[in-house]
C-alpha positions, 0 to 999 in steps of 0.5 A, spaced: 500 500 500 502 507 498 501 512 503 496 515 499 492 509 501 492 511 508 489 517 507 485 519 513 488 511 516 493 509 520 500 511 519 504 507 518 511 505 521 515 505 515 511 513 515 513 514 521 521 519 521 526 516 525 530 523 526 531 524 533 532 532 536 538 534 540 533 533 547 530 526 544 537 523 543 540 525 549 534 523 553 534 516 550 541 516 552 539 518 559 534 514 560 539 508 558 544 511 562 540 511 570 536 505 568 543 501 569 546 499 576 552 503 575 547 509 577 544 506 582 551 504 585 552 511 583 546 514 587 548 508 593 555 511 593 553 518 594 549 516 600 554 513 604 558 520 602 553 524 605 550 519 611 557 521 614 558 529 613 553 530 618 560 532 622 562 536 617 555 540 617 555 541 624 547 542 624 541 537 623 538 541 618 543 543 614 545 535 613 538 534 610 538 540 606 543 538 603 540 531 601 534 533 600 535 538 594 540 534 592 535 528 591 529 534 589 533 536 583 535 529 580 528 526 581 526 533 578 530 533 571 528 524 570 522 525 571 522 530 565 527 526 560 524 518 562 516 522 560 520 523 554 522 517 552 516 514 553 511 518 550 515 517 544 516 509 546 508 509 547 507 512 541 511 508 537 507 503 540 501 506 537 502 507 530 504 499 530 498 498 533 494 503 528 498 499 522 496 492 525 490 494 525 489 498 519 492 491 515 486 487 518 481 491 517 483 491 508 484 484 508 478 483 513 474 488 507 478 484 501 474 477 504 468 479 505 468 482 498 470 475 495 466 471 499 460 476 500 460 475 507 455 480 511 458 479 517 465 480 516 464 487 513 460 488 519 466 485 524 470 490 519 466 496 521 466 494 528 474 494 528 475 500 524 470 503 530 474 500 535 480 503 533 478 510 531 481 507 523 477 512 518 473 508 513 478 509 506 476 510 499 478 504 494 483 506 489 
């Protein structure tokens, strides 16, 4: 199929651009970085730095000040880049799905027009309806 079939139909994955923006590139890049054991080792480790400096600190406060912001920033800005690797992954996911669908509605259609089957239009119309697919025209 063209992607002039697909007008107003599922994208398909083919159609879909794999160029990345610079943000993109390094998200995908930092979410692989924290989701290994080095990071978390990397994250006990800074723990085991700061449970100690409490003499160097000298005030309760100060001590958990320091742990607190720490931890506040770095949750703050994975928050912001593992939403970004996946929405982009649950959007690839989508238009697979979408193109899956799409390519059972068509042969679905092509079926019951070669074996004059009533249901399987009306199972084809429910699918399409299920999945938000637009009707297309036939070429």
């Amino acid at each position: 199929m063209t992607a002039d079939q697909h007008k107003g139909g599922a994208t398909m994955p083919s159609e879909v651009s794999s160029r990345l923006s610079f943000f993109d590139r390094f998200a995908t890049k930092a979410a692989g970085f924290v989701s290994g054991a080095w990071f978390f080792a990397m994250c006990v480790l800074l723990v085991l730095i700061w449970a100690p400096s409490y003499f160097a600190f000298g005030s309760v406060d100060t001590w958990q000040l320091v742990i607190n912001t720490a931890t506040t920033i770095v949750t703050f800005l994975l928050v912001a880049l593992l939403q970004n690797t996946q929405s982009r992954a649950n959007d690839a996911v989508q238009h697979k799905l979408n193109a899956i669908a799409d390519g059972l509605a068509d042969l679905m259609s092509q079926m019951a027009e070669s074996q004059d089957a009533q249901r399987l239009h009306d199972d084809t119309r429910e699918l399409r309806e299920a999945v938000g697919l637009e009707d297309k025209e036939s070429a």
